[in-house]
ROTILUM-269277 format. One record per residue: residue in one letter; y, x, z of N, C-alpha, C, O in turn. Coordinates in steps of 0.02 Angstrom, whole numbers, plus 50000, padded with zeros to 5 digits. Atoms other than C-alpha are relative to their C-alpha. Layout:
aYXZYXZYXZYXZ
...
% end
This chain:
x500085001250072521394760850257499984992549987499514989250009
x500415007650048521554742350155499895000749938500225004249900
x500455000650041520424738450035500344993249952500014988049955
x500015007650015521194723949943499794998749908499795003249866
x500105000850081520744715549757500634999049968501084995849995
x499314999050050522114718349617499964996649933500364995349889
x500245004250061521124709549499499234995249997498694996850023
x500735004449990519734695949478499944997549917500424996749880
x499845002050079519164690349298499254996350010498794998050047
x500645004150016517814676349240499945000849930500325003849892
x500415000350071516794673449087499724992949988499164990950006
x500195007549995516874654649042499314999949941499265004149896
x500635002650051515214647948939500174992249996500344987850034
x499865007350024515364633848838499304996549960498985000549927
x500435002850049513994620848749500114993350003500354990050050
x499795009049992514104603048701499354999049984499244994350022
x500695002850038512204600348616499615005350049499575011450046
x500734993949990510804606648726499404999949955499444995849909
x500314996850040509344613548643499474992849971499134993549920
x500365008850025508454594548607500574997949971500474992649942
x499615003450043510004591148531500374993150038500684989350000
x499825002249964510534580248674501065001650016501355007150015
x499084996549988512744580348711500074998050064499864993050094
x499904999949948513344584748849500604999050035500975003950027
x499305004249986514814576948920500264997149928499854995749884
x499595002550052516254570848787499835007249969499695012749994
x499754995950089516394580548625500524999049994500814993850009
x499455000850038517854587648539500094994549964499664990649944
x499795005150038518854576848455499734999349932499494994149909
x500414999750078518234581648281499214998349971498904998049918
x500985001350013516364577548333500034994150041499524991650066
x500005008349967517034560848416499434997249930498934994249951
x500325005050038516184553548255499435001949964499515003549905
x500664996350031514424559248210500065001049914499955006549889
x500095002150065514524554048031500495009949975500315013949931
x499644995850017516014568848041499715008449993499985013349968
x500244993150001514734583348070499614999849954499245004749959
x500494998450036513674580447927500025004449952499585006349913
x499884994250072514554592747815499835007450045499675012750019
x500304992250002514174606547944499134999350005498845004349984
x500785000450012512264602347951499915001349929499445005249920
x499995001650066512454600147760500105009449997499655012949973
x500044993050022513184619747762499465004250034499265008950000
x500364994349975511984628847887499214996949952498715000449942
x500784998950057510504620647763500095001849960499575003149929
x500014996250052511214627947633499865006550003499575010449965
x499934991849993511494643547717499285003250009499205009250006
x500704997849983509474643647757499794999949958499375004349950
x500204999250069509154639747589500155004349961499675005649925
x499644993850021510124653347517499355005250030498925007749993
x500264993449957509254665947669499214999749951498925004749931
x500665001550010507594657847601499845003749907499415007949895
x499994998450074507824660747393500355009049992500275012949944
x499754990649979508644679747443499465003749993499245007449949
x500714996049995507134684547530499504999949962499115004749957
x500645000650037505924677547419500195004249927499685006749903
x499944996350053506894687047245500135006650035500375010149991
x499994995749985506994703147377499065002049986498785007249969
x500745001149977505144699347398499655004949942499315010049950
x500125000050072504894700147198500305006249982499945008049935
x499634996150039506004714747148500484999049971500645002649924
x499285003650033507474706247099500684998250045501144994150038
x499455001049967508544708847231499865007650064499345009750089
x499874994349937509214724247365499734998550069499364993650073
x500105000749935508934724247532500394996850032500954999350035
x499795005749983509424707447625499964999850062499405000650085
x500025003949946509974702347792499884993250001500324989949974
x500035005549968509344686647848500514996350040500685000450083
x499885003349932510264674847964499754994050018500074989550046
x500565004649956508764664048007500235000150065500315004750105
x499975001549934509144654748145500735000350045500804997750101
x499414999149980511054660048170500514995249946501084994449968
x499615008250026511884645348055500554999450020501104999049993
x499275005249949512954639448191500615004449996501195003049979
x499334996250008513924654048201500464999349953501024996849958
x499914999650063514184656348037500794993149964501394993149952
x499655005849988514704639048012500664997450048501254995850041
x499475003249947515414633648161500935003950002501475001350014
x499444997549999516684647948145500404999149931501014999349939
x499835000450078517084645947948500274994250019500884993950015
x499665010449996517444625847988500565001250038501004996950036
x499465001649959518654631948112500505005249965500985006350002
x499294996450043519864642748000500504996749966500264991449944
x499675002350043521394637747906499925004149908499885010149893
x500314998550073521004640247718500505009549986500325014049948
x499544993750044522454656047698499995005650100500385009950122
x500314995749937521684663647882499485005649956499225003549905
x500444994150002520624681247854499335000050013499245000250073
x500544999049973518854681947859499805008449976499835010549918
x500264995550007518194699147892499055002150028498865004950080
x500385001749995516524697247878499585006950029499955011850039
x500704996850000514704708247921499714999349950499914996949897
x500484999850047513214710747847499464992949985498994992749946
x500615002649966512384694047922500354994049979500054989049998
x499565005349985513734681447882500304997849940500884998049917
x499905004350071513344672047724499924992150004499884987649962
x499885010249990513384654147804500665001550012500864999349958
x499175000349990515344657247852500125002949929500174997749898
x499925000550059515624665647669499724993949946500034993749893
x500175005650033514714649747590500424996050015500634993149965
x499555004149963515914639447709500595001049960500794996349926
x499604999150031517264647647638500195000849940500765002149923
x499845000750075517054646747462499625006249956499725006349896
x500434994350017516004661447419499284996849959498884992649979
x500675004650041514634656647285499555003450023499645008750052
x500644999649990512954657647307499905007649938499505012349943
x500314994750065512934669747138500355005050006500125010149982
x499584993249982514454681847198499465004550069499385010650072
x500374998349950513254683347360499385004949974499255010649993
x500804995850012511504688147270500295005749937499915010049917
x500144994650051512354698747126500265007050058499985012450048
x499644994249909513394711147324499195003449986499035008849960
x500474996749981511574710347367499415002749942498875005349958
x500314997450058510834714747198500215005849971499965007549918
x499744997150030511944728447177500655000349953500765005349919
x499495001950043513374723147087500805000350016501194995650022
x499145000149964515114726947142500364991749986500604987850027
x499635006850035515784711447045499874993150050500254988250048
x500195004249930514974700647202500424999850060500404995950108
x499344996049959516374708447293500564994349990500854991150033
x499375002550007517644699847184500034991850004499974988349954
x500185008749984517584680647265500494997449947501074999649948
x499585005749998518314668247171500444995150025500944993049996
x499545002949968518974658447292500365003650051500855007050037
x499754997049929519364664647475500085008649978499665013049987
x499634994350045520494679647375500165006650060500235012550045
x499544995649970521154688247522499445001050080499615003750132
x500614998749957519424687847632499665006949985499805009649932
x500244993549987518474703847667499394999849956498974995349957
x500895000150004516964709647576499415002050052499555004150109
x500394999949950515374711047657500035007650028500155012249989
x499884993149980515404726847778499225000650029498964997050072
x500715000449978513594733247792500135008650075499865010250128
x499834994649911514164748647936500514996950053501004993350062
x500035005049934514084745048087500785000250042500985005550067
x499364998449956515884740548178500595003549958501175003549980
x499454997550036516884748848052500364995749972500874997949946
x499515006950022517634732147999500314997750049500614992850029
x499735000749962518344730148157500775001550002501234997450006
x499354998550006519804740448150500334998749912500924999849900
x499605001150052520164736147969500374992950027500974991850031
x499655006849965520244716848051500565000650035501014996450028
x499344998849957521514723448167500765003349954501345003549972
x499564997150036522444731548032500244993849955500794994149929
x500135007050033522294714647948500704995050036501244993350014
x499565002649956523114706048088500645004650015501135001849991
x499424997150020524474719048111500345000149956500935001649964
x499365001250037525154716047953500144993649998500744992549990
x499605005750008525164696847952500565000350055501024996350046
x499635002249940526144699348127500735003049968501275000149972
x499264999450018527474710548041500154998849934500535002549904
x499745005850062527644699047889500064993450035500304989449996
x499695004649958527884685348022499634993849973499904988349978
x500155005349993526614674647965499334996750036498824999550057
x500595001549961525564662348040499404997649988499174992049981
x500785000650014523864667148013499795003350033500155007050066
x500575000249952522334670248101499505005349966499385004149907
x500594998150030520874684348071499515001450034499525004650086
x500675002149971519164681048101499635006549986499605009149930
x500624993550014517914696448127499574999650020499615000250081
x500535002949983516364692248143499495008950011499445013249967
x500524992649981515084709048232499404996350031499404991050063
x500535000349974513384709848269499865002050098500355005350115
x499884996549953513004714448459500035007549995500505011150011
x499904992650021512574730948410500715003349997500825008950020
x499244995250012514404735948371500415000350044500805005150051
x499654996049933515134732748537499845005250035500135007450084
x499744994149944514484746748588500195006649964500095012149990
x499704993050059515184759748448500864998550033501094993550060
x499425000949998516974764948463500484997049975500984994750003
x499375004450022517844757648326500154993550027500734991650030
x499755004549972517564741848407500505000550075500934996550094
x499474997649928518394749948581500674998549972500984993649993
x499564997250009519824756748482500254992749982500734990150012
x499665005550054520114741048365500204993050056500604988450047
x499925005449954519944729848524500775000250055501174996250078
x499374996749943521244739648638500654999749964501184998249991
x499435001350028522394739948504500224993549978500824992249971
x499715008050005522414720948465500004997050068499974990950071
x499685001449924522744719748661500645000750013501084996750027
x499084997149992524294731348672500384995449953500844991649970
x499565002250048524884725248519500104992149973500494990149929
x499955009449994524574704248537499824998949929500164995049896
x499895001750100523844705348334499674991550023499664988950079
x500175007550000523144687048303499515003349967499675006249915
x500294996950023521494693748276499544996650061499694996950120
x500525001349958519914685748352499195001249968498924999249917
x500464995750006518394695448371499334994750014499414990750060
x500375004250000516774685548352499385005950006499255010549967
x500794996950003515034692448424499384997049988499074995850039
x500685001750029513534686648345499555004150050499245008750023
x500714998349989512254691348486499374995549992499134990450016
x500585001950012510914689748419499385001450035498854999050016
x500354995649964509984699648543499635005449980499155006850016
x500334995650041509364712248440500495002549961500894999149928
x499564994650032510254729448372499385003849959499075008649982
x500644997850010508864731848248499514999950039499464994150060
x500175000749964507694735248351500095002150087499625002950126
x500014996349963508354741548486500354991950062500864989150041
x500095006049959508444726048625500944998650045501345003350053
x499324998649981510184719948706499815000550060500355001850088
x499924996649942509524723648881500145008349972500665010749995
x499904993550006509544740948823500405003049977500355009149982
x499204999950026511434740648733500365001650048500625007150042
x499504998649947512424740248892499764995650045499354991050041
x500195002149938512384736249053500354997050031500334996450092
x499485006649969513794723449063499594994049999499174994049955
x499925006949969513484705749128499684997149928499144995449906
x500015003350061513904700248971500215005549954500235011449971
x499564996750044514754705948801500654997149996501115000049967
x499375004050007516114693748816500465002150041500974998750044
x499694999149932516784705448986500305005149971500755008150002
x499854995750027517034716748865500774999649970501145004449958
x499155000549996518784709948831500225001850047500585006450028
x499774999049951519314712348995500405006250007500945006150037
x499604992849997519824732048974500544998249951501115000149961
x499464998850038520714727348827500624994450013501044992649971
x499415005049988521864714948911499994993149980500504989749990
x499885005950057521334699148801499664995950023499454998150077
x500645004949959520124684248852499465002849978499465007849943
x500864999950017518224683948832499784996250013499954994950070
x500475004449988517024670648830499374998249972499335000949917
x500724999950031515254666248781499974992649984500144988150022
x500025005950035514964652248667499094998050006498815001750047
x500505002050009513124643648635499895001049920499844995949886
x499924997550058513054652948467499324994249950499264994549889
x500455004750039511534638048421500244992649995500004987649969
x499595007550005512704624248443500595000449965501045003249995
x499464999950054513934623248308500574996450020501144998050005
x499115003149973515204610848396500345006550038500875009350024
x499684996549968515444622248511500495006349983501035008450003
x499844993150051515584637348397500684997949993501185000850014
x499274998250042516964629848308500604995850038501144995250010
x499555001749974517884621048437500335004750034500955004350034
x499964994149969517914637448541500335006949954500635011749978
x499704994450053518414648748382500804997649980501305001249981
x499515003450015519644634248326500585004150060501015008350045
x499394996949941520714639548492500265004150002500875004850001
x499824994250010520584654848489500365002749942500755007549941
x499494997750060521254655548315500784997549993501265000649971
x499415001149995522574644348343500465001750058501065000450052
x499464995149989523304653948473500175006949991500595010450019
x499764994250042523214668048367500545000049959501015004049954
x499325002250057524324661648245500664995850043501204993550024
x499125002249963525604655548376500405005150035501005004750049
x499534993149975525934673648449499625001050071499865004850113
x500095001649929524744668748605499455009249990499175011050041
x500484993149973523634689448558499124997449973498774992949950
x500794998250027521984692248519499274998050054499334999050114
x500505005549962520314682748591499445005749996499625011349977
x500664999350008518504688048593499314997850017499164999250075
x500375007249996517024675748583499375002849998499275005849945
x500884999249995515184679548615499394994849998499014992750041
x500635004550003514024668548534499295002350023499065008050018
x500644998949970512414667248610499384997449934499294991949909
x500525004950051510964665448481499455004549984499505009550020
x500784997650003509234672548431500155001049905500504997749866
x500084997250043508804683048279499364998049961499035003249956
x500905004050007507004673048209499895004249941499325003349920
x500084995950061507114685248058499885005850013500005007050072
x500234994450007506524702348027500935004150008501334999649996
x499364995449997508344715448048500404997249921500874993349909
x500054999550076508354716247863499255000349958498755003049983
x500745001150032506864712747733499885007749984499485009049939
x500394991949997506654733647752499915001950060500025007850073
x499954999949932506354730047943499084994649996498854990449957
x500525004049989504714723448002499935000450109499655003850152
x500074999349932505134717348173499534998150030499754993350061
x500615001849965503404714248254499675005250033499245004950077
x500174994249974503354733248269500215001250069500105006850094
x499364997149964504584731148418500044992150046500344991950100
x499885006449961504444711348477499314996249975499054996349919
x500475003450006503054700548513500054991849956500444987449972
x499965008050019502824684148412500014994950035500144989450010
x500015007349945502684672548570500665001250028500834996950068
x499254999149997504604680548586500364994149987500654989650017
x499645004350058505104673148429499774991949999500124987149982
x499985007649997504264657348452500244995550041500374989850023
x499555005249964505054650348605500705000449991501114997150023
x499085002150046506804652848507500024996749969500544993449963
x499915007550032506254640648397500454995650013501034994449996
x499495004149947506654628948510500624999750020500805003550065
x499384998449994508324625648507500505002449949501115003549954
x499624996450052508774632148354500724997249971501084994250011
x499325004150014510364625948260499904992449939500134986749933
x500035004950057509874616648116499504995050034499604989450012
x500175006849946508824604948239500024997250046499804992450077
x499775003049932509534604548352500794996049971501064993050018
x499355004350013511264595748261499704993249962499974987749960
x500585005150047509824585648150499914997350053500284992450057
x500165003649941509154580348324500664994650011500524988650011
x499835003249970510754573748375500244994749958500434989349982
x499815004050028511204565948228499884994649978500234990249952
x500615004850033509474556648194500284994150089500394988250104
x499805007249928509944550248386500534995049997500414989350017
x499415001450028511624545048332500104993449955500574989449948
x499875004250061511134534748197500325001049946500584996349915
x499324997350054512174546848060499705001549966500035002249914
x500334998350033510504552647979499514999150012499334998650071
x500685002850013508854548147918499535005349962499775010849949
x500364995850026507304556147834500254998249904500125001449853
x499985000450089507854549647656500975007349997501155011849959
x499214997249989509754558147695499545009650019499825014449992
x500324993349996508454575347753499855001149927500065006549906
x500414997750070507624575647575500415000349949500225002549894
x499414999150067509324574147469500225004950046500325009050001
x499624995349982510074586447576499665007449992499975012649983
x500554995450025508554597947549499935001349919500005006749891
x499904998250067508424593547365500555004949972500505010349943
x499544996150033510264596647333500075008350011500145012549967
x499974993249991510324612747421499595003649975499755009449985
x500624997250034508744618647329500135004149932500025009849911
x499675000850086509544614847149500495003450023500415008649992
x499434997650012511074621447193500005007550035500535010650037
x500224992749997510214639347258499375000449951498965004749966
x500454998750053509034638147113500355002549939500205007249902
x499464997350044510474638747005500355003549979500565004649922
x499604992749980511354653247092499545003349959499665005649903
x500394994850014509924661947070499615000449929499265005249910
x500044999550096509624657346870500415005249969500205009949935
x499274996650034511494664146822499675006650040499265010150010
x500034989549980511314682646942499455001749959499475007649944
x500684996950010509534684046863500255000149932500065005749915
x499974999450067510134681946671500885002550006501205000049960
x499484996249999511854691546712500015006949986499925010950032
x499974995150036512004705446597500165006150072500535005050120
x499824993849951512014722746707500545002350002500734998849956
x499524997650003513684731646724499625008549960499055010949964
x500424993850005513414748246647500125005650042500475005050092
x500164994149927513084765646745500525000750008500704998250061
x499334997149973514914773046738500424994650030501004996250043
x499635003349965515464756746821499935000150072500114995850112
x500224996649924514834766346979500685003050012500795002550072
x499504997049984516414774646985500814995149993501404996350004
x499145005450031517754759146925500284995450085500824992850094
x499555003149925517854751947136499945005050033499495004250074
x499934995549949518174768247225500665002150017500865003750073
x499084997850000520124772447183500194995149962499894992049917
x499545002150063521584764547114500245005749965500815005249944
x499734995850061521844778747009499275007250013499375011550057
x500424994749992520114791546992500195008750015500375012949974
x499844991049994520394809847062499575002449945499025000549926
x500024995850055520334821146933498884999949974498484997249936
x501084999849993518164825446962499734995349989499254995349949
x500195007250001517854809746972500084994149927499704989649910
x499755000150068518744805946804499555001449948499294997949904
x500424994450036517834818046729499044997549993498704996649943
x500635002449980516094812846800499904993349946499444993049905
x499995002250037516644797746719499864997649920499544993249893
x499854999350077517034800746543499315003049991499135001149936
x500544996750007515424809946549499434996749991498974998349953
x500595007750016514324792946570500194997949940499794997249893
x500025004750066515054785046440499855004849957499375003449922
x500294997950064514954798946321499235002549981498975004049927
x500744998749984513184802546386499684990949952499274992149907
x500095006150054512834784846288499354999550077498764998250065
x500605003649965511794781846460499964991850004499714989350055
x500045007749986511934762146429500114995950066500534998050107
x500055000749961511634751346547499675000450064499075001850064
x500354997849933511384752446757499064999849993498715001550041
% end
């Protein structure tokens, strides 16, 4: 009998900022110049400011049930900075610093999570995904996404951003195997956060990693430093641009910590100790790019307190307009389900309005 190997496969890890905010070898070209990263520090404080004014009008009664992404920024960011503006974002439930990145207001965001279909309809980034709150089922639409730019022949890129949790459901199998066979330009982004609700990622699967998890489907895999934002988006950057050259489909495993509750109808303490969550601190994203920048010489404490102000005012503001935004009324429960209402449904319709039930 021989025994021989037919195949060998690695799982590269990448970081440029360790957790003091320290760099480690050269930097991408795009973070050759400190001064050049201050617009993503500038977005992941917005994006905490946002998480921060969410929770506190969920808090109050003036808002649905909110994911957090305390503490995950970088992703968010790092991957949004690395798109071309007419590239796909197919977003999650968790991934309102990359929709802020991309042009998504602060007030389309809180009216989604207030209930409001009309939060749906972005203004800008037209041809981006709305938020998908089940789990992994945005996967294979992404792939369906990427299958048609490939047979309209153009060159664009789509970003799908999953929680860990969803690699281990099928649609992500299916949606992954088929942007293997089929080379879509379609790169799969994992947000581990280490936590599937509560249910722990030792206890998800029993691969290595999640990033090995490309490997069946033919495509790369690698694990990013999901708290270091260069890395994020130099590492996504690639991957997207050889999506859009015909080079197939990627899949990227940020590494990063969850410092927030699941959702503000989650009370994770039932399930993780607080001396957990506090040595994730450490390391986090938003001080750890502040760290390197204060080293740098690119920012100061007066440059912290306008960047704090502005972002303050300019999620104080969001959250003026959603709060004095007239309600849609009830039968507009039925106006985003079809382009054309089945018959029942019609009916159901016509029945609100003439019911004179007003508004939601």
């Amino acid at each position: 009998m021989t025994t021989t190997h037919v195949a060998q496969f690695s799982v590269p890890f990448t970081r440029h900022l360790e957790s003091d905010g320290t760099a480690v070898g050269a930097l991408p070209p795009f973070a050759g110049n400190p001064v050049d990263l201050v617009p993503l520090y500038r977005g992941m404080v917005l994006a905490r400011i946002f998480d921060a004014k969410a929770v506190a009008l969920q808090r109050t009664g003036r808002l649905g049930t909110f994911a957090s992404s305390l503490g995950q920024e970088a992703v968010g960011v790092g991957a949004a900075s690395a798109m071309a503006a007419d590239d796909v974002l197919v977003p999650s439930f968790r991934d309102q610093a990359a929709q802020l990145w991309r042009g998504v207001t602060p007030v389309e965001l809180l009216l989604y999570w207030g209930g409001d279909e009309r939060g749906s309809d972005f203004a800008g980034p037209r041809e981006d995904f709305p938020i998908s709150v089940p789990v992994a089922s945005h996967v294979p639409h992404a792939a369906g996404i990427a299958l048609a730019l490939k047979l309209r022949q153009q060159a664009r890129g789509v970003l799908c951003i999953v929680g860990d949790g969803a690699t281990s459901k099928g649609d992500f199998y299916e949606a992954l195997n088929l942007a293997g066979v089929w080379r879509l330009p379609l790169v799969v982004l994992v947000n581990n956060n280490q936590w599937a609700i509560s249910v722990p990622r030792s206890a998800q699967s029993a691969a290595a990693t999640l990033a090995q998890k490309a490997i069946a489907a033919g495509i790369p895999g690698e694990q990013v430093d999901g708290n270091d934002v260069i890395a994020v988006r130099e590492r996504v950057a690639l991957a997207l641009e050889r999506a859009r050259s015909g080079g197939g489909a990627s899949l990227i495993e940020a590494l990063t910590y969850r410092l927030a509750d699941h959702t503000t109808a989650d009370d994770a303490r039932r399930y993780r100790d607080d001396a957990e969550v506090s040595t994730h601190w450490h390391g986090e994203p938003v001080a750890r790019l502040r760290a390197y920048l204060v080293s740098r010489k690119a920012w100061s404490r007066d440059d912290e307190e306008r960047a704090l102000a502005d972002a303050a005012a300019e999620i104080d503001r969001a959250a003026e307009t959603y709060l004095a935004t007239p309600p849609q009324p009830v039968w507009a429960m039925f106006d985003h389900l079809f382009a054309a209402l089945p018959a029942a449904l019609a009916s159901q319709r016509a029945q609100a309005i003439a019911g004179g039930t007003g508004d939601a």
